[in-house]
Kinemage of the C-alpha trace (Angstrom):
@kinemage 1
@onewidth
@group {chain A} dominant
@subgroup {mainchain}
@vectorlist {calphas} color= white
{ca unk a 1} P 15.323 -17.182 0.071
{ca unk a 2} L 11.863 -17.769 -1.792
{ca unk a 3} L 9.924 -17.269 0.818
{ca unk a 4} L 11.591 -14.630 2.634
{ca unk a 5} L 9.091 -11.683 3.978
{ca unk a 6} L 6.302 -13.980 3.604
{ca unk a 7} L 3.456 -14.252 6.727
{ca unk a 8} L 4.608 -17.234 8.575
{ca unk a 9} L 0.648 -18.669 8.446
{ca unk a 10} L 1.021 -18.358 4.153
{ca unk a 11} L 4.708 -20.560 4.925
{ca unk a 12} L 2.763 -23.078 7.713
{ca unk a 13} L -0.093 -23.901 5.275
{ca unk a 14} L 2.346 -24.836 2.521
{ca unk a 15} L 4.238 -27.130 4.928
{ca unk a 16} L 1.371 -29.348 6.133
{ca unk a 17} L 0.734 -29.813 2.603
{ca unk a 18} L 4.124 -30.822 1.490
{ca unk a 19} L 4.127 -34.872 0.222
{ca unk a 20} L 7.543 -36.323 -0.149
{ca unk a 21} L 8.364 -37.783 -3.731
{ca unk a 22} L 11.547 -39.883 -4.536
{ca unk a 23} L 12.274 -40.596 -7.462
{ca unk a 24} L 14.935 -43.130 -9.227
{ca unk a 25} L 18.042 -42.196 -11.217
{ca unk a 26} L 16.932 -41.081 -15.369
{ca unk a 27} L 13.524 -40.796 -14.170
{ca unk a 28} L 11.554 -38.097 -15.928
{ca unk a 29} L 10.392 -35.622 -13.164
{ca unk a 30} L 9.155 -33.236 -15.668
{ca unk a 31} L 8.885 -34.065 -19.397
{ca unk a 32} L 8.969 -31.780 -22.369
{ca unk a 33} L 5.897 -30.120 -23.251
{ca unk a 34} L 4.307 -31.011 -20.147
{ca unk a 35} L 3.467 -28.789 -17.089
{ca unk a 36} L 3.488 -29.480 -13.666
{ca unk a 37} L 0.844 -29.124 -10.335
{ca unk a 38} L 4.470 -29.197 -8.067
{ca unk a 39} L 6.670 -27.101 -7.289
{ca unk a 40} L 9.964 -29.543 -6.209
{ca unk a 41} L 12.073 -29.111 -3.635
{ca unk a 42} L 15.454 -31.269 -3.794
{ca unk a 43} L 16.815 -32.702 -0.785
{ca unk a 44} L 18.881 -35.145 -1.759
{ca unk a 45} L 20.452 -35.515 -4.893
{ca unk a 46} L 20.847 -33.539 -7.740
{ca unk a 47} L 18.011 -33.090 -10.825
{ca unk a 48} L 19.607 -32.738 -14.457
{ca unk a 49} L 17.758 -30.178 -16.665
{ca unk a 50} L 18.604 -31.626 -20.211
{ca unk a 51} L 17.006 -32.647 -23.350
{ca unk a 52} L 14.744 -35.163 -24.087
{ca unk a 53} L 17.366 -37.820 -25.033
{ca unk a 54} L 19.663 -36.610 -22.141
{ca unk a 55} L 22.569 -36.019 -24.824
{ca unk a 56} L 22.786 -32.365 -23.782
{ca unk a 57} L 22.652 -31.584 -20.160
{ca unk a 58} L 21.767 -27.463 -19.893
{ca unk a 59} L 21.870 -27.668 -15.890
{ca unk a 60} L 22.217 -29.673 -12.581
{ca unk a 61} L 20.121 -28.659 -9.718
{ca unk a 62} L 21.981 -29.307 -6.306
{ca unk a 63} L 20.636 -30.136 -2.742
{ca unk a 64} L 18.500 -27.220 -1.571
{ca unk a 65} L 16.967 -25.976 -4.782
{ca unk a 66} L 13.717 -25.721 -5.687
{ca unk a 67} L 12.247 -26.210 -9.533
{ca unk a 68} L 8.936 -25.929 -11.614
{ca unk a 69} L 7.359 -22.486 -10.116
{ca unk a 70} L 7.187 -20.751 -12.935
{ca unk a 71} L 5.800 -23.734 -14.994
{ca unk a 72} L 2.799 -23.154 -12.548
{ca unk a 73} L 2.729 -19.508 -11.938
{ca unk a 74} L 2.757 -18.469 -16.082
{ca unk a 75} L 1.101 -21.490 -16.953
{ca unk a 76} L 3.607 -22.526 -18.995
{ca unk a 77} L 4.606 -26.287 -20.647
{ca unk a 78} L 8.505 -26.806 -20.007
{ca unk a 79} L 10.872 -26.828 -22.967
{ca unk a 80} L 13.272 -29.070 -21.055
{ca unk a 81} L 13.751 -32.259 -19.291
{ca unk a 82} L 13.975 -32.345 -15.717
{ca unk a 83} L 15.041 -35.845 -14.577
């Protein structure tokens, strides 16, 4: 689990900062060449990781994953679509 081993105050400070976010079906979460602030947690749903166009799907994130951590931890701009 990702936060597994961590102090429970570190885990209590990042839950009263959680914001909920829904977003519609085909809407760009995370666009290509763009970074993020977020790190997303799905609930409900699932989040396609795929190409700009959508014409090639590389992954589908499921209920209970998490996505764009290391967008924010190496600073990086994402080479995919997340929608």
């Amino acid at each position: 689990m990702f936060f597994e081993g961590t102090e429970e105050a570190f885990i209590d400070e990042i839950v009263i900062n959680l914001v909920p976010r829904t977003f519609s079906k085909d809407t760009d979460i995370i666009k290509i060449d763009h970074g993020t602030k977020y790190v997303y947690f799905v609930l409900k749903g699932k989040v396609t990781v795929c190409s700009q166009d959508a014409v090639e799907k590389y992954l589908v994130l499921d209920h209970n994953t998490y996505f764009g951590e290391h967008l924010i931890f190496f600073n990086l701009k994402s080479s995919n679509a997340f929608r």
